[in-house]
C-alpha positions as a LaTeX table, in Angstrom:
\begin{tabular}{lrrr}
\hline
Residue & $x$ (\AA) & $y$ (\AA) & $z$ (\AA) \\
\hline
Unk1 & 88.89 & 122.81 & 108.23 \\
Unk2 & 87.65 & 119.13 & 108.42 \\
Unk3 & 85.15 & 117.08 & 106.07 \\
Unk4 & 83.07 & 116.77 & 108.87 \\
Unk5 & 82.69 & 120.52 & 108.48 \\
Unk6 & 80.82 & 120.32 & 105.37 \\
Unk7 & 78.85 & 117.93 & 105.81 \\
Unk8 & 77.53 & 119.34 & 108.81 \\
Unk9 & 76.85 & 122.17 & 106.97 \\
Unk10 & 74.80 & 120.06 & 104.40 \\
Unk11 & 72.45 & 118.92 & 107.49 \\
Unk12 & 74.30 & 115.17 & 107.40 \\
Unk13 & 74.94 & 115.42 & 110.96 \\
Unk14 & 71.08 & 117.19 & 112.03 \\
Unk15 & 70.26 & 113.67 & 113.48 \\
Unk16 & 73.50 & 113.14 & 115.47 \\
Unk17 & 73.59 & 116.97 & 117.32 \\
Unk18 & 71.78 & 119.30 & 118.52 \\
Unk19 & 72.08 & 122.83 & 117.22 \\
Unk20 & 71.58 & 126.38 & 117.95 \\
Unk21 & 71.22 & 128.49 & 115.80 \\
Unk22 & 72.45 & 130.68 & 114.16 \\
Unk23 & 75.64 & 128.04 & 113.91 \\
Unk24 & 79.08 & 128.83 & 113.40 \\
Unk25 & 81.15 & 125.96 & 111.86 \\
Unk26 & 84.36 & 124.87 & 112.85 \\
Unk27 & 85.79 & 122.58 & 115.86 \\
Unk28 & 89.88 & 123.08 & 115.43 \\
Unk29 & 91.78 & 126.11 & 116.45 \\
Unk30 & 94.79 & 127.46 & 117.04 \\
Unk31 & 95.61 & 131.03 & 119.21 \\
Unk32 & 96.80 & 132.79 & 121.63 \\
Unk33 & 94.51 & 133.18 & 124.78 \\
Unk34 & 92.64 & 136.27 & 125.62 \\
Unk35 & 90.98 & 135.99 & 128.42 \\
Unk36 & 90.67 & 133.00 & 130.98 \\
Unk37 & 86.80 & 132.07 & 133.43 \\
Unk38 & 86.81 & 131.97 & 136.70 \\
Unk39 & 88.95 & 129.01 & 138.34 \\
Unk40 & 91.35 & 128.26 & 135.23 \\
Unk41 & 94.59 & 128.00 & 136.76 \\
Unk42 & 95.96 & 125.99 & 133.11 \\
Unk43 & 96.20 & 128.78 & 131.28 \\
Unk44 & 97.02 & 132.66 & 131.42 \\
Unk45 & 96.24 & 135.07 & 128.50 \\
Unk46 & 99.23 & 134.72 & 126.25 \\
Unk47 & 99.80 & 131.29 & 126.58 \\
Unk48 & 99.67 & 130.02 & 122.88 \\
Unk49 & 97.12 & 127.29 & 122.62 \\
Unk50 & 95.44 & 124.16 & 120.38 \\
Unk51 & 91.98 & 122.79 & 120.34 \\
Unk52 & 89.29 & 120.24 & 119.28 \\
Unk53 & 86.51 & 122.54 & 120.50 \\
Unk54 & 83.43 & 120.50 & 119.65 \\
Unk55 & 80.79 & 121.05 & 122.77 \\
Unk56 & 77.46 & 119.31 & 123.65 \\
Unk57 & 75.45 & 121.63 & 121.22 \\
Unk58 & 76.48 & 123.14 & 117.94 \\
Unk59 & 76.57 & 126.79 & 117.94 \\
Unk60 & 79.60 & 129.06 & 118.21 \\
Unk61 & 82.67 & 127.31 & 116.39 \\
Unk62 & 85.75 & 128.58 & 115.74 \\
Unk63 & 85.58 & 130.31 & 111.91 \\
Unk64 & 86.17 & 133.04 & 113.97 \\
Unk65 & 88.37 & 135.46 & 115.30 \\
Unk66 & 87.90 & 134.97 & 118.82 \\
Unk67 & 85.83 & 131.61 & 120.06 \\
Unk68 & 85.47 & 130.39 & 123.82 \\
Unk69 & 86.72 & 127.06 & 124.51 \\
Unk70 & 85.91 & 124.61 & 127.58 \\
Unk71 & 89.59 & 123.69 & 129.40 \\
Unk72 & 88.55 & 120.23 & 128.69 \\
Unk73 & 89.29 & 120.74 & 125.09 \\
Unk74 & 92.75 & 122.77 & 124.71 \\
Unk75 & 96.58 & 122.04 & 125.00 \\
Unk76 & 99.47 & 123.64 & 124.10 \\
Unk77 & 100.72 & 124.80 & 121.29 \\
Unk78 & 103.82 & 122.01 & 119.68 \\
Unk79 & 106.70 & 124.87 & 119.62 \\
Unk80 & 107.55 & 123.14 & 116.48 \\
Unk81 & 104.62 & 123.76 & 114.27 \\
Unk82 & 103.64 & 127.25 & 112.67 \\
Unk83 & 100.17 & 128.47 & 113.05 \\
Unk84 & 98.87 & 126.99 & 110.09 \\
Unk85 & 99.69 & 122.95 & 110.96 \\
Unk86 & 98.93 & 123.31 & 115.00 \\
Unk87 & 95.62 & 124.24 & 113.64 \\
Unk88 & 95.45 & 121.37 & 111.66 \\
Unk89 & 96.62 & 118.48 & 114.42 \\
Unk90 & 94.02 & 118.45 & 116.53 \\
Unk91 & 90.33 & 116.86 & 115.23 \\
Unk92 & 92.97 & 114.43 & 112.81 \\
Unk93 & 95.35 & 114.03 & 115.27 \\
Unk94 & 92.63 & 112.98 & 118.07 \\
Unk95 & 90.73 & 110.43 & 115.43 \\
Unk96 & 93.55 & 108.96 & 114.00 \\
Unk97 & 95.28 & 108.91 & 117.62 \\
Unk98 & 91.89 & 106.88 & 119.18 \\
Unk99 & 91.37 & 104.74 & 116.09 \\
Unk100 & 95.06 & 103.17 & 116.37 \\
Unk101 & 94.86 & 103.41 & 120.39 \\
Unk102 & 91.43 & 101.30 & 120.38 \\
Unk103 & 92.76 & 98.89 & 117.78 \\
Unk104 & 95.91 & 98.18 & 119.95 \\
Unk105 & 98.36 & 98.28 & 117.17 \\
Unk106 & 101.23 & 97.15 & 117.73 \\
Unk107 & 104.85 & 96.29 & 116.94 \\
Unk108 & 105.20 & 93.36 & 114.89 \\
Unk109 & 101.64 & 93.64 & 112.99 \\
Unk110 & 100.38 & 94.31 & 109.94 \\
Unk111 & 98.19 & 97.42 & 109.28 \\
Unk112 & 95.97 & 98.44 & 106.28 \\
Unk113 & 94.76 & 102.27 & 106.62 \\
Unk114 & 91.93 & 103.45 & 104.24 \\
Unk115 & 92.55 & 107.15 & 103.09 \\
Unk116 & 96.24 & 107.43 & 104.01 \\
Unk117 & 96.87 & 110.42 & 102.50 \\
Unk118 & 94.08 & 112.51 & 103.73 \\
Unk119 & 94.57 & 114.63 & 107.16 \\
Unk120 & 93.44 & 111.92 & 109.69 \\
Unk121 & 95.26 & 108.92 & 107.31 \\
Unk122 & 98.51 & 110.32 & 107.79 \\
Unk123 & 98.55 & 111.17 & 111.17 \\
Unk124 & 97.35 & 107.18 & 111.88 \\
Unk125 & 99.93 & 106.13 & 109.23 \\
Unk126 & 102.96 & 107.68 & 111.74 \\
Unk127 & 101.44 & 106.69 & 114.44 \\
Unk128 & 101.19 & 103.34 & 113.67 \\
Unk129 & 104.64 & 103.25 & 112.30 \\
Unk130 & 105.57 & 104.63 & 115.69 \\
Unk131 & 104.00 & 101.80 & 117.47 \\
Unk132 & 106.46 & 99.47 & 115.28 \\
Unk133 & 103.34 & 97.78 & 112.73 \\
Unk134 & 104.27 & 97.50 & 108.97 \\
Unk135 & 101.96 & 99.47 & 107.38 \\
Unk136 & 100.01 & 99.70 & 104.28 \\
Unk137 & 97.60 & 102.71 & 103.23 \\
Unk138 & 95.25 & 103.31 & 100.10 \\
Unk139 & 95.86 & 106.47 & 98.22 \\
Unk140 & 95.49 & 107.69 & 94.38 \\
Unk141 & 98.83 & 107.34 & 92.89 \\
Unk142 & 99.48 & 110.70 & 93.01 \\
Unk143 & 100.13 & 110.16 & 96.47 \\
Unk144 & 101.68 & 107.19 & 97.09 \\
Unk145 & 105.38 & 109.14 & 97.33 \\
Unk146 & 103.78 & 111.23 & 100.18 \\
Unk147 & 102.75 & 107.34 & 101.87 \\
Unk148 & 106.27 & 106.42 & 101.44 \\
Unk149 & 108.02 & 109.44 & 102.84 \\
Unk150 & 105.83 & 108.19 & 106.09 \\
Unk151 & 106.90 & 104.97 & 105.96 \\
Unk152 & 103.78 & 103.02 & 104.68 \\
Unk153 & 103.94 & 100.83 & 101.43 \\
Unk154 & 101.34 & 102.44 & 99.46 \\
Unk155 & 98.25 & 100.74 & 97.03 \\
Unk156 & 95.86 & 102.28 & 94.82 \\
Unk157 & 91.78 & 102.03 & 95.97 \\
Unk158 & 89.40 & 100.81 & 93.71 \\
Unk159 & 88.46 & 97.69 & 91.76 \\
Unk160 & 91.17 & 94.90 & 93.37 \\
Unk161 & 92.37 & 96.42 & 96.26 \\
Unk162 & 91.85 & 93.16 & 98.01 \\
Unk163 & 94.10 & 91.56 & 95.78 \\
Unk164 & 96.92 & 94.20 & 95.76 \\
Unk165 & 96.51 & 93.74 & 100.05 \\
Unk166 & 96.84 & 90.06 & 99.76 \\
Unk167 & 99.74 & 89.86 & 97.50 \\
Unk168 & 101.32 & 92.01 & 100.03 \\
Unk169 & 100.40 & 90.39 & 103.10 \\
Unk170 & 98.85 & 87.08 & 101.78 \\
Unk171 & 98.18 & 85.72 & 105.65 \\
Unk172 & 96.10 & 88.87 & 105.84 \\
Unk173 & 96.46 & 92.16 & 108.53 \\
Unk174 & 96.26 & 92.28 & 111.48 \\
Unk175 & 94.36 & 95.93 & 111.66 \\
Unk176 & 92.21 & 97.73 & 109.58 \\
Unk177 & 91.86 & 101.15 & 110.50 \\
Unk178 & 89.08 & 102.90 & 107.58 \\
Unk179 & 89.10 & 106.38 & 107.44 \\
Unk180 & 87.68 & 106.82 & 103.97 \\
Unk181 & 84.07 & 104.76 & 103.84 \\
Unk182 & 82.72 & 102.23 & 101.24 \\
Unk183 & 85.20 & 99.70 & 101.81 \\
Unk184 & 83.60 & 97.35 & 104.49 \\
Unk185 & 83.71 & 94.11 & 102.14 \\
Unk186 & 87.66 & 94.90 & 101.27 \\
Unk187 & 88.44 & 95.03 & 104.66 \\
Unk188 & 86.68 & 91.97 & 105.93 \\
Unk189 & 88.34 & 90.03 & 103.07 \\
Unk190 & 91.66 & 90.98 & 103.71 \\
Unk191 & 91.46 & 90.45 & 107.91 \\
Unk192 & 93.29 & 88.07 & 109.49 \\
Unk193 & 92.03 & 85.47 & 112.00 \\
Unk194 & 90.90 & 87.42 & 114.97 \\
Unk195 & 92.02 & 90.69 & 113.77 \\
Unk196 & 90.51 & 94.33 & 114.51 \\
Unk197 & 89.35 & 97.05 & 112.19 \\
Unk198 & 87.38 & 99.89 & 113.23 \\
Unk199 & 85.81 & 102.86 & 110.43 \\
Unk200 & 85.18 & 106.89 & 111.28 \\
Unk201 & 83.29 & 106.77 & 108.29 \\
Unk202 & 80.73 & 103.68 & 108.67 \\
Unk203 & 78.72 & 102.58 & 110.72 \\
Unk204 & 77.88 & 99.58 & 109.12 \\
Unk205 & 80.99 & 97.92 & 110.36 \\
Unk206 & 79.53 & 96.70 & 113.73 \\
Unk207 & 77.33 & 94.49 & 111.67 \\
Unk208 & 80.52 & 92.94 & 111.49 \\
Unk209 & 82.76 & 93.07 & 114.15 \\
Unk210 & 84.18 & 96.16 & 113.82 \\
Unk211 & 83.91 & 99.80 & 115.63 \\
Unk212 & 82.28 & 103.12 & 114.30 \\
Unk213 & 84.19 & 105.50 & 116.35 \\
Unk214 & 84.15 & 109.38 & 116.60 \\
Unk215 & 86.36 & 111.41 & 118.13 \\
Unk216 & 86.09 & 112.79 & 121.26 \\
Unk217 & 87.65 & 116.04 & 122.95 \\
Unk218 & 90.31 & 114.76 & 125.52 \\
Unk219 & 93.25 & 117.27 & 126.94 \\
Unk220 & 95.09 & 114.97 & 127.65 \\
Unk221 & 95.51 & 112.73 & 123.97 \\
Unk222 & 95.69 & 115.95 & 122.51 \\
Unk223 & 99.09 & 117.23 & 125.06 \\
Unk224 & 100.10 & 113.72 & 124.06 \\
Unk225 & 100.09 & 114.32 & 120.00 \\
Unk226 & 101.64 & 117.88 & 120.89 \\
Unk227 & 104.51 & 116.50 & 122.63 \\
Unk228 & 104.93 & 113.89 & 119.80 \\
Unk229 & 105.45 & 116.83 & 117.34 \\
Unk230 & 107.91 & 118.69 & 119.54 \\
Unk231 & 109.63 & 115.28 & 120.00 \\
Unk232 & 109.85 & 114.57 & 116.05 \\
Unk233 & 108.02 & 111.67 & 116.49 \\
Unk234 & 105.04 & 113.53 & 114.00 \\
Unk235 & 104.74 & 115.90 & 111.48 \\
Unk236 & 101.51 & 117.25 & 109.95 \\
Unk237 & 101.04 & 118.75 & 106.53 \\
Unk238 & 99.43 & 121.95 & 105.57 \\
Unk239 & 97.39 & 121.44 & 102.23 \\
Unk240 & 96.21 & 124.81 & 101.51 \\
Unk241 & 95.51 & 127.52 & 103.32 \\
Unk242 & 93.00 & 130.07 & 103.00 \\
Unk243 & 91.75 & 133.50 & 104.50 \\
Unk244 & 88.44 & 133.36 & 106.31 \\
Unk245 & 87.19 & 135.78 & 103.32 \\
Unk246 & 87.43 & 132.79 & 100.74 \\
Unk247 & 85.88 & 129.97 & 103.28 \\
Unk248 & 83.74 & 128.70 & 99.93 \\
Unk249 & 86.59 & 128.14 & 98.46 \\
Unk250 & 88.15 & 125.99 & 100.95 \\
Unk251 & 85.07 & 124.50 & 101.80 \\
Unk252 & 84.63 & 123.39 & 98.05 \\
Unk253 & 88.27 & 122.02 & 97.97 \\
Unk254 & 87.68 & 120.23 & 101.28 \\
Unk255 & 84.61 & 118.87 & 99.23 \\
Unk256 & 86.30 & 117.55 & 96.51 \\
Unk257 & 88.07 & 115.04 & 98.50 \\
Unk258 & 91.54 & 113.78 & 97.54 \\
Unk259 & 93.39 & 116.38 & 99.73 \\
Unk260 & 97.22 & 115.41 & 100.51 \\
Unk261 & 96.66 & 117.02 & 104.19 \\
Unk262 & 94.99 & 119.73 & 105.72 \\
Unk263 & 93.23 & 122.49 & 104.71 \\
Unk264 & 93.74 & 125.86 & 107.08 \\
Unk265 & 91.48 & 128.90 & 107.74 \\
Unk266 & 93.61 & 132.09 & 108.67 \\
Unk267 & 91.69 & 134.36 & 110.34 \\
Unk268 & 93.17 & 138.06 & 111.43 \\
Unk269 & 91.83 & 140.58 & 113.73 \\
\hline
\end{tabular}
């Protein structure tokens, strides 16, 4: 389950997509294939697969127990993750993975990541740790030990943040990578001389310099974040997880915002 779920579900997104209704939400899943179309030589039935199944219209998503997926969108299953977190890698691990790609982070620089605990945040936090930046990421407190067992030196959001970056990195960062919203003047005042920054959460950041991005399916980025897992190079973290029976429930925890990771539908047949 993603935020974006939600507030699909609200009609946020009616202007963005076309529908068809009726709609079944969802875009991430993880399973084990059961049948394959004609010319798929990638995968058998058995094979044990992920997915960032979003397709040109919004229909058929995957709160369900079975849910047909274009090639284009699927990779293997990471060996090294149960059920619950491979179904939780790939919309995060895709957005988070194309965020700090596009930015060009790199070793040597400073990054600032808005919403570092949530599901996308950490996944951007190890990556760009991986790419060698320093890294620091917003959270409420009661996170900041989760930032720091991913190698980021955590701040609180809020009223000053600008100060708390500056007194950390008082020649500014490099990168801003904004996966939160509302914090367009904080990261402008905190970027460095020809730095980057880029939001999944407003668009009003071209206005000044920046890139609104959304994620895209891609096969290939996603084989990429799976082989990072199996390598040790990335872990994800399982929230919650729910049966499909109590989706409001999960739906109004994804809602409340300030989730330390991801939130996972189980759904049996």
């Amino acid at each position: 389950m993603n935020p974006v779920d939600w507030k699909l579900m609200s009609g946020g997104l009616d202007a963005l997509l076309d529908f068809v209704f009726p709609v079944t939400p969802g875009w991430d899943v993880a399973g084990v294939v059961s049948a394959v179309g004609i010319d798929v030589p990638e995968y058998a039935v058995g094979d044990e697969v992920i997915g960032y199944v979003r397709k040109d219209c919004v229909s058929g998503g995957t709160y369900a127990e079975y849910v047909s997926a274009p090639v284009r969108t699927l990779a293997r299953k990471p060996a090294l993750l149960d059920w619950d977190a491979a179904a939780g890698l790939p919309l995060a691990g895709l957005t988070a993975y194309q965020v700090v790609r596009r930015l060009g982070v790199a070793s040597g620089q400073t990054v600032l990541v808005h919403g570092g605990a949530g599901g996308v945040g950490q996944v951007g936090v190890q990556l760009a740790r991986r790419a060698g930046a320093r890294v620091l990421a917003t959270a409420s407190e009661a996170n900041h030990d989760l930032l720091r067992t991913l190698g980021a030196e955590p701040l609180v959001y809020g009223d000053g943040l600008a100060e708390r970056v500056r007194a950390l990195a008082p020649e500014g960062v490099h990168v801003v990578a904004d996966f939160a919203g509302g914090v367009r003047e904080v990261t402008t005042a905190v970027l460095a001389s020809g730095g980057r920054h880029a939001s999944i959460a407003d668009s009003s950041v071209i206005e000044v310099g920046g890139s609104w991005m959304w994620v895209r399916p891609d096969a290939a980025d996603l084989a990429h974040l799976a082989g990072l897992v199996d390598s040790g190079d990335l872990a994800i973290r399982v929230a919650q997880s729910f049966d499909l029976a109590d989706v409001a429930d999960a739906l109004r925890l994804s809602q409340g915002g300030h989730v330390p990771g991801k939130i996972v539908l189980r759904v049996s047949r």
